[in-house]
N, C-alpha and C positions, 0 to 999 in steps of 0.2 A: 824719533823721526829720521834721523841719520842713518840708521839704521835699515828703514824701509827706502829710504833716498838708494844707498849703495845696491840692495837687492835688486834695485829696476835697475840701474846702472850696469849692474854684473849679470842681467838676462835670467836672474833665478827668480821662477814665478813662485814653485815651491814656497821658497823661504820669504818671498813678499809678503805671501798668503797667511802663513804663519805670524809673521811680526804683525801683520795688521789685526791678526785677532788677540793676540798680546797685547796689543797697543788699545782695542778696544777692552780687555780685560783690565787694563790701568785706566781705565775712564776717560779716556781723550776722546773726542767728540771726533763721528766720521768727518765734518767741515775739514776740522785739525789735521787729521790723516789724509785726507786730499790735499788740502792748501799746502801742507807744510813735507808731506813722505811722498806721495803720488805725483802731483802734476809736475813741482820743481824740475825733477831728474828728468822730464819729457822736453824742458825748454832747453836742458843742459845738452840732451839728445841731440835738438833743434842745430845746436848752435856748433857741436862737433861736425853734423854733416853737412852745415855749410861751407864747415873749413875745410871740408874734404879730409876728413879723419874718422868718422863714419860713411856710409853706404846703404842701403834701404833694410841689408837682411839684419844690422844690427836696429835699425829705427825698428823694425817688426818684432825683433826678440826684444828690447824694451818695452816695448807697446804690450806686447805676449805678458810679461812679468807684472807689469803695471796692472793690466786687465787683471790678473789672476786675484790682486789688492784688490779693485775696483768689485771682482764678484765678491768677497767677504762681507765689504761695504750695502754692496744694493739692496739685501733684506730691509737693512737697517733704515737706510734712505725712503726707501718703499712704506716699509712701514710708519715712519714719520709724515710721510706724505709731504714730502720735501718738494714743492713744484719748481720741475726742470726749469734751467736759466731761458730754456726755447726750444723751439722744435726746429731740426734740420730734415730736409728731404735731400739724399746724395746716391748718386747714380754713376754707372760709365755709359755711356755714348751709346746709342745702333753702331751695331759692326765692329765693336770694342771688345773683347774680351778678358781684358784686363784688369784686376781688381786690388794686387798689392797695396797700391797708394791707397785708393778710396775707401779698402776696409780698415790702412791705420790712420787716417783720418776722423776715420767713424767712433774708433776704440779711444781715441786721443778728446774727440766730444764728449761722447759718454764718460769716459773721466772727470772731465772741467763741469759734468753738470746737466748736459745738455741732452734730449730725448731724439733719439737720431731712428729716421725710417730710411733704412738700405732698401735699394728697388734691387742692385745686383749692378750685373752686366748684359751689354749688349741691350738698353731697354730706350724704345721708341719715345720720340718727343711728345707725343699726348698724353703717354701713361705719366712720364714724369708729371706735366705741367696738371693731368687731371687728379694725379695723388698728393699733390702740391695743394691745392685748391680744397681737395677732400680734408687734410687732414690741420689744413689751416697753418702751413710750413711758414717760418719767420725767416729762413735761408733755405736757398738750391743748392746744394754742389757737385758739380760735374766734374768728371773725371777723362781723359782722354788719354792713352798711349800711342795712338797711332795716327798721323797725320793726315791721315786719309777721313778720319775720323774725326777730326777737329769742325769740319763746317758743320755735322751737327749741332756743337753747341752755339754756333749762331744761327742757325734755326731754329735751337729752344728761347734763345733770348729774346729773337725777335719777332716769336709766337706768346712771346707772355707778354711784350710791349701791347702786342696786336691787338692782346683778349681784357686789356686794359688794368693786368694783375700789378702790383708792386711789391711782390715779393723778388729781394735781390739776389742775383744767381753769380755765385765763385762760380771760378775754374780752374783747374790744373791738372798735373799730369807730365811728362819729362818733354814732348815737343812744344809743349803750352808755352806762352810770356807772357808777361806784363802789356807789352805792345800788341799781343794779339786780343788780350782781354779788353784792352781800351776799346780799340777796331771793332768788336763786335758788339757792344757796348754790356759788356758785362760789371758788373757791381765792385768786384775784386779777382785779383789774382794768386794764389798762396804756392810758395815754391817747393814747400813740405810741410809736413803735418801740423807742427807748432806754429807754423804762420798761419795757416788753416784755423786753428782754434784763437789764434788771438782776433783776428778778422772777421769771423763770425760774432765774436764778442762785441767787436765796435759797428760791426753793422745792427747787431741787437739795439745797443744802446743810445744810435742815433736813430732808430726806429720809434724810441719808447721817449725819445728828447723830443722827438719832432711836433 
């Protein structure tokens, strides 16, 4: 497991790829190779580029490497019929074209478990909230780069208050805050990816508590 931990650490999806079918050829169960080679090294990620010692292109080339573990895995998954931890619906903004964050976001869920529908970029507040609805989403997450672009997400927010939904919608993105996600009354704020997946997890669980 150490092994596939340092692979994502050092950006090599290659050699992920490999150890994880090694590791599945010594019998270790795909849980084990996520819990213990895959997700770790994502939180380790998390916590360099808080301290400003990583930057987003290294969060992406781990996420890249990790992913490449994670495709070895999903036959496996798939075939056991493993049911995802929940369904995420995650989007960027109208008028956003921006997708770094939201697609390692996506890669970082689907890691931990979770059945994630990407709409993209630049996508309009009905399609989100009617694909939300369609596909019976247990979390939204919005994505925003540009400031200009932020009131949409309190136009999503307070178009699903409206339609009477309770499904609860993150947000983030680099102009994004904690204070603005309050103000618009959004469910949570994540500052990067691993806060993003832990967040999701505790909104799950007080979903399934309540």
């Amino acid at each position: 497991m150490q092994q596939i931990y340092d692979s994502v650490m050092q950006f090599e999806g290659e050699r992920c790829a490999e150890l994880v079918s090694r590791a599945l050829e010594e019998k270790y169960s795909p849980n084990t190779i996520l819990d213990e080679g895959l997700i770790p090294p994502m939180g380790e990620v998390g916590d360099l580029f808080a301290a400003g010692e990583f930057f987003v292109p290294e969060m992406l080339m781990a996420a890249r490497a990790m992913k490449k573990g994670v495709e070895v895995l999903r036959p496996i998954i798939v075939a056991s019929r493993t049911e995802p931890k929940g369904l995420v619906v995650t989007a960027t903004v109208f008028g956003d074209l921006h997708d770094i964050g939201k697609n390692l976001v996506g890669m970082m869920l689907e890691g931990a478990g979770f059945k994630v529908v990407d709409l993209g970029v630049n996508v309009k507040a009905e399609h989100i909230i009617e694909t939300a609805r369609k596909v019976r989403a247990d979390v939204i997450g919005l994505s925003a780069l540009l400031t200009t672009t932020m009131p949409f997400m309190k136009l999503i927010v307070a178009q699903i208050k409206k339609e009477g939904l309770t499904i609860p919608v993150i947000v983030g993105g680099a102009p994004v805050s904690r204070e603005f996600a309050e103000e618009i009354g959004a469910n949570g704020y994540a500052d990067n990816a691993p806060e993003a997946v832990d967040l999701v997890k505790r909104l799950i669980a007080e979903k399934l508590s309540a």
